[in-house]
C-alpha positions as CSV (number, residue, x, y, z in Angstrom):
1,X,27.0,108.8,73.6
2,X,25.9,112.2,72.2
3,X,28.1,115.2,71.9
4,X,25.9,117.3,73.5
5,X,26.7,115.3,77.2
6,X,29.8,117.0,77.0
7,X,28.2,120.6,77.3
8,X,25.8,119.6,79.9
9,X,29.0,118.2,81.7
10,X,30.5,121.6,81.4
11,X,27.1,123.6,82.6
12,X,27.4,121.1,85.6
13,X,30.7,121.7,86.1
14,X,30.8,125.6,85.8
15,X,28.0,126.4,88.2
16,X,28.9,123.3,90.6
17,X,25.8,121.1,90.1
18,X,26.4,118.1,91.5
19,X,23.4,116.3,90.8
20,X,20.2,115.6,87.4
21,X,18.0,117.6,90.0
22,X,20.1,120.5,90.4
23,X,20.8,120.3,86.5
24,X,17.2,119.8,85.3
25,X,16.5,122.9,87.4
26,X,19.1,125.1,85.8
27,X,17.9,124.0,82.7
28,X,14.4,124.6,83.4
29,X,13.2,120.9,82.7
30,X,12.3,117.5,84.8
31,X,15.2,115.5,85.9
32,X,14.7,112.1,84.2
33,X,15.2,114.1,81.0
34,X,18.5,115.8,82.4
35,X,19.7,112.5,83.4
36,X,18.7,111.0,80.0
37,X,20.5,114.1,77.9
38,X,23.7,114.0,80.0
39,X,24.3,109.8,79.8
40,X,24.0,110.6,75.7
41,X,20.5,108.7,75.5
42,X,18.8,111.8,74.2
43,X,19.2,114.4,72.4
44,X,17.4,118.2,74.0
45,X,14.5,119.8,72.0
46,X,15.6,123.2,70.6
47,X,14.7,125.9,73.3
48,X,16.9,123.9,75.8
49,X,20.0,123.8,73.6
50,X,19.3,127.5,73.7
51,X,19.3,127.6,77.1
52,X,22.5,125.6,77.8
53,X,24.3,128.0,74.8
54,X,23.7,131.1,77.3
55,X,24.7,129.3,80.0
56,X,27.7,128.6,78.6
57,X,28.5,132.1,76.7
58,X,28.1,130.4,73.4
59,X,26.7,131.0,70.2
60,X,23.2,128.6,70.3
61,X,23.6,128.2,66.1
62,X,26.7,126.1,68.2
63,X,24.1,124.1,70.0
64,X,21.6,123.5,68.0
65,X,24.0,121.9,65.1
66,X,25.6,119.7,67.7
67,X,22.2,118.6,68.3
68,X,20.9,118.1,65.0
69,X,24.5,116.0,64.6
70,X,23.5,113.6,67.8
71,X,20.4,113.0,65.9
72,X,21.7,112.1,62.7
73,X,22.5,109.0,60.8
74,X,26.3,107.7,60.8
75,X,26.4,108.9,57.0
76,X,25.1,112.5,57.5
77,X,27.3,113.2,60.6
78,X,30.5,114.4,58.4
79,X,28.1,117.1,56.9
80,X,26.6,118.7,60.0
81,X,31.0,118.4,60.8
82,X,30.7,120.8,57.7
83,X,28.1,122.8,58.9
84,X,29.8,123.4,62.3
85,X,33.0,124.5,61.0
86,X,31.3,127.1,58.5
87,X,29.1,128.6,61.2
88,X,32.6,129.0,63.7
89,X,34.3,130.4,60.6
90,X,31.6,132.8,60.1
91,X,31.4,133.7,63.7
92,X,34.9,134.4,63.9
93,X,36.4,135.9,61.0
94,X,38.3,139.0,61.0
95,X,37.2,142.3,59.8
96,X,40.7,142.7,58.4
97,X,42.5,141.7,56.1
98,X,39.5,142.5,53.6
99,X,40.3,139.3,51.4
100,X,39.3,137.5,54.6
101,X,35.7,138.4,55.0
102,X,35.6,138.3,51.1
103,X,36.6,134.7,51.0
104,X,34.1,133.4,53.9
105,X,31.4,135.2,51.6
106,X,32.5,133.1,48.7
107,X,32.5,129.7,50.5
108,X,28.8,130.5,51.8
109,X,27.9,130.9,48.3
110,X,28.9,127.4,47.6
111,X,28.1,126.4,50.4
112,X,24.2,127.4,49.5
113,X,25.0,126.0,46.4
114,X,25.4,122.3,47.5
115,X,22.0,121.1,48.2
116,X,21.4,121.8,44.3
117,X,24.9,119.1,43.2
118,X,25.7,122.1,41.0
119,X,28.3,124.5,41.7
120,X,28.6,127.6,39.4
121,X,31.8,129.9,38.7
122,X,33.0,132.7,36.6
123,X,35.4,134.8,35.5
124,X,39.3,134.1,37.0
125,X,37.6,131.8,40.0
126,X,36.3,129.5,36.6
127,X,39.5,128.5,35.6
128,X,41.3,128.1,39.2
129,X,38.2,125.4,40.3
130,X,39.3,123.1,37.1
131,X,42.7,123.3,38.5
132,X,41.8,122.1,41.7
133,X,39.2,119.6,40.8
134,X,42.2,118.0,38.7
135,X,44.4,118.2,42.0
136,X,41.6,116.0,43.4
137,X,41.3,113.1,40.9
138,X,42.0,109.8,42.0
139,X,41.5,107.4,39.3
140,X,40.7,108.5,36.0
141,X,39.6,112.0,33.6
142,X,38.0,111.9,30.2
143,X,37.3,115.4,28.4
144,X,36.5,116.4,25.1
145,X,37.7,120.0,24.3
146,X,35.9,121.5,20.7
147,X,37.8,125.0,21.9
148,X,40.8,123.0,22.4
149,X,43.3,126.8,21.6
150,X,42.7,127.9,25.1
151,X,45.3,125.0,25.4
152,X,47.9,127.0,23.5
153,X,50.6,128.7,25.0
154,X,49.9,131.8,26.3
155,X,46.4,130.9,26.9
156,X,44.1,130.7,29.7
157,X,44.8,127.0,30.2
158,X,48.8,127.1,30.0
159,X,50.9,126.1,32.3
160,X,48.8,126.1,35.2
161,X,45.6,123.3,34.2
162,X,48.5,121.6,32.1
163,X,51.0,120.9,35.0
164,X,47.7,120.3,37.4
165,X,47.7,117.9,34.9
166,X,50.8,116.6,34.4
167,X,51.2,116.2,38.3
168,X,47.7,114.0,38.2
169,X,49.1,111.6,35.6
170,X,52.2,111.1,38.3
171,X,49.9,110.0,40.9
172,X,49.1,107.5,38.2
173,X,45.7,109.3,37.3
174,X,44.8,108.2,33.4
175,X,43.5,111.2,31.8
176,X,42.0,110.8,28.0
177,X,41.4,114.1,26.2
178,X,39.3,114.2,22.8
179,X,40.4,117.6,20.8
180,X,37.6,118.1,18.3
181,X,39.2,119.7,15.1
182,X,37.0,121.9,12.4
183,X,37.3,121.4,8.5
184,X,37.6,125.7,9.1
185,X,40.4,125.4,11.5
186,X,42.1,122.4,9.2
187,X,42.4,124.7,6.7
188,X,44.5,127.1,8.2
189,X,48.5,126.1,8.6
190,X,48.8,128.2,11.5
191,X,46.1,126.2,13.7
192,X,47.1,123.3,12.2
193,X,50.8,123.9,14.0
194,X,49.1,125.4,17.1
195,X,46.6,121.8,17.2
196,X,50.1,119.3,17.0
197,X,51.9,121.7,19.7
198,X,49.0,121.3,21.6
199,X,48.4,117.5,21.6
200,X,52.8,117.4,21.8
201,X,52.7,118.9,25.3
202,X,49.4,116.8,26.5
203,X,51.7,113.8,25.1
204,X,54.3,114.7,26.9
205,X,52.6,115.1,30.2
206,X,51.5,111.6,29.8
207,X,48.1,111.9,28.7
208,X,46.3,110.2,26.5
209,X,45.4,112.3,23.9
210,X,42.7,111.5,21.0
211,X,41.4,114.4,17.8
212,X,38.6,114.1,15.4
213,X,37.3,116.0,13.0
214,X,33.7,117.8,13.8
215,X,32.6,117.2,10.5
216,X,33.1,113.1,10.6
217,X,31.9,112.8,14.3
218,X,28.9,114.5,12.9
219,X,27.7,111.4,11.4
220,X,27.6,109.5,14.7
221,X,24.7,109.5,16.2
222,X,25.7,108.8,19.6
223,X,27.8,112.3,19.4
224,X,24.6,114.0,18.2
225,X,22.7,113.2,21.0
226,X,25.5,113.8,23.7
227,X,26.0,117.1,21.9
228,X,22.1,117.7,22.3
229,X,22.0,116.4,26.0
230,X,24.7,119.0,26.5
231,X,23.1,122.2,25.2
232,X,20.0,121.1,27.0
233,X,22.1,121.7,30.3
234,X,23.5,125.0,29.1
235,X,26.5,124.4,27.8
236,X,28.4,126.2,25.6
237,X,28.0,126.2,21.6
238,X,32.2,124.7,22.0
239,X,31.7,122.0,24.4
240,X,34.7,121.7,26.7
241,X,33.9,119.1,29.5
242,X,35.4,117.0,32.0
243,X,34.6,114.1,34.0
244,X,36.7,113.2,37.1
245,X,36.8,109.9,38.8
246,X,33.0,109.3,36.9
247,X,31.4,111.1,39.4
248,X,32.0,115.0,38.9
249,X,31.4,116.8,35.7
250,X,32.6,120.1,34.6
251,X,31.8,121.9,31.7
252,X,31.5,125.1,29.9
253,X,28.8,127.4,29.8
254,X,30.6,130.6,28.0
255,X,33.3,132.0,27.0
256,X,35.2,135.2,26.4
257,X,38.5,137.1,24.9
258,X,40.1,139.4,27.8
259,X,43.1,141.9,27.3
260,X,46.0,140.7,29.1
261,X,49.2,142.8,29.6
262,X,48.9,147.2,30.0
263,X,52.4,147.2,28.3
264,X,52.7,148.0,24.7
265,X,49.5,146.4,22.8
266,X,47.6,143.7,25.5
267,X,47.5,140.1,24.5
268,X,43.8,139.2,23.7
269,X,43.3,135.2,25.6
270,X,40.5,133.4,25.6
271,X,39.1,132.1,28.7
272,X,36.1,129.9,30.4
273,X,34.0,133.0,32.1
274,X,31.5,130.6,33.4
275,X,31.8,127.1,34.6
276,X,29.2,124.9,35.9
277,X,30.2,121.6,37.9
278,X,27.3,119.0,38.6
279,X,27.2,115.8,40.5
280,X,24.1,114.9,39.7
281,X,23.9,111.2,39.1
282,X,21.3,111.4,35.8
283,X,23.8,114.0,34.1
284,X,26.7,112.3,34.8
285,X,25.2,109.5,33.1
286,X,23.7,111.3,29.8
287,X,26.7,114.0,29.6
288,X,29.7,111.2,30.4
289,X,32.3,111.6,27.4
290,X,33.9,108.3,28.4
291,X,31.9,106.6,25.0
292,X,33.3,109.0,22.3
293,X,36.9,107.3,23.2
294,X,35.6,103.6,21.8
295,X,34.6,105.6,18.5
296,X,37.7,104.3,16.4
297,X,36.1,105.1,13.0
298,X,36.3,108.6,13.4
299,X,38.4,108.8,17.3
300,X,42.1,108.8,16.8
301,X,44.9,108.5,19.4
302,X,47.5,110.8,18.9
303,X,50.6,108.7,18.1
304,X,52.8,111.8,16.8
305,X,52.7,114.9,14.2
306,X,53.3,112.6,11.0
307,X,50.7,110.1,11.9
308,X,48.4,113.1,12.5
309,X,48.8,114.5,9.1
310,X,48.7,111.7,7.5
311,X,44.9,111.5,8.8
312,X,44.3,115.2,8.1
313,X,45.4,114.3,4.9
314,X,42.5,111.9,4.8
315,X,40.3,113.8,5.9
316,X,40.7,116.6,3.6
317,X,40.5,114.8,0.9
318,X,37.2,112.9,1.9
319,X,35.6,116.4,2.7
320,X,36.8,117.9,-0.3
């Protein structure tokens, strides 16, 4: 039975129709048709969902989504569901409080953004939708990070992605992240100490966490083309990306240093001001980091600050 029977009910039962005939003629159609629409065997044309929304003192955008949902397959109904509930949100919403009309603005922007599987953020909202995508995993996360210090403390990424992360693992999420470390940044004791605090707090949040050097995983072909599949998409010249439950991908497009603090001398952080996430089946299949993890020749799994050195050790001397 259609959900549209149970307006025509209500037109019946508002102006006392008691039979199709008396229905069809408030509708302004033959009464085999009424009789058909109001047993749920079909579903009105258009102009006489129209008619029954002013009948009925309501909105016909109402109407003619109901309709469209009657006439939809079992798999498309949730999304015209979807489309109901932003159409009454956007009839309804307040004037007041101004963050109210603001927010129904933003979720029709994504919403008008859907049809394209690619959902693009910036700024502050950026960094909150890789929060709550991590809130959503299921199963499984792999990510590589190449600007891996906005993991530090202090920085964009700390504490709020790292406990969204921390509270995935505990709903026994496995979540593998690749660090990408420079020959430049190796150099320096300072990022060498800020690199083993940040792959000692991913440790101890339970994830699995990997590092290689950029300058070994150049020699891979396999990275080379994921890296070039990656810029092809826009992504940033430091790929950071993410892929949860191997069917959403996030990943960077820029990034940028903002002052934080008007006490004394601001704090410059880095953060993600522009993040694209794509569902897109071919994408998540050329851009999936899930590969670079089987890459033990030049993939390590963090097992501990000595163990760690002991490779950068390696590695400085092979580069030397």
């Amino acid at each position: 039975m259609t959900e549209i029977a149970s307006y025509l009910e209500a037109v019946k039962e508002r102006y006392g129709l008691s039979s199709d005939y008396a229905l069809a003629e408030k509708l302004g159609i033959a009464q085999p048709e009424a009789n058909l629409m109001r047993r749920g065997l079909k579903v009105p044309k258009p102009e006489v969902c129209i008619t029954i929304a002013k009948l009925l003192d309501k909105n016909p955008v109402e109407l003619l989504l109901v309709a469209q949902k009657d006439k939809a397959p079992a798999a498309a109904k949730e999304y015209w569901n979807l489309a109901l509930t932003a159409v009454d949100v956007m009839l309804h919403v307040p004037k007041t409080p101004r963050y109210l009309p603001k927010k129904v603005e933003a979720i029709g922007r994504e919403l008008r953004q859907l049809e394209s599987q690619t959902l693009v953020y910036e700024g502050a909202a950026a960094n909150a939708e890789a929060v709550r995508l991590m809130e959503t995993a299921e199963r499984s996360v792999d990510a590589i990070m190449e600007r891996w210090n906005i993991w530090k403390k202090g920085e964009a990424l700390y504490p709020s992605y790292l406990l969204a992360n921390q509270a995935a693992v505990r709903r026994n999420v496995t979540i593998r992240r690749l660090l990408i470390l420079t020959k430049d940044q190796m150099q320096r004791a300072s990022l060498v100490a800020d690199a083993i605090a940040v792959m000692d707090d991913q440790h101890r949040a339970g994830i699995k966490i990997y590092y290689a050097f950029r300058e070994e995983l150049d020699r891979s072909p396999m990275f080379q083309r994921l890296e070039e599949d990656y810029r092809k998409q826009g992504a940033a010249q430091d790929i950071n990306a993410a892929l949860f439950d191997g069917e959403i991908l996030i990943f960077s497009q820029t990034y940028g240093q903002v002052p934080l603090g008007m006490v004394g001398k601001p704090t410059p952080i880095t953060m993600i001001s522009k993040l694209q996430i794509t569902w897109k089946p071919d994408l998540i299949r050329d851009l999936d980091p899930a590969p670079l993890f089987d890459m033990t020749r030049y993939v390590f799994e963090y097992q501990g600050a000595k163990a760690f050195k002991a490779q950068l050790a390696r590695f400085k001397k092979a580069v030397a």
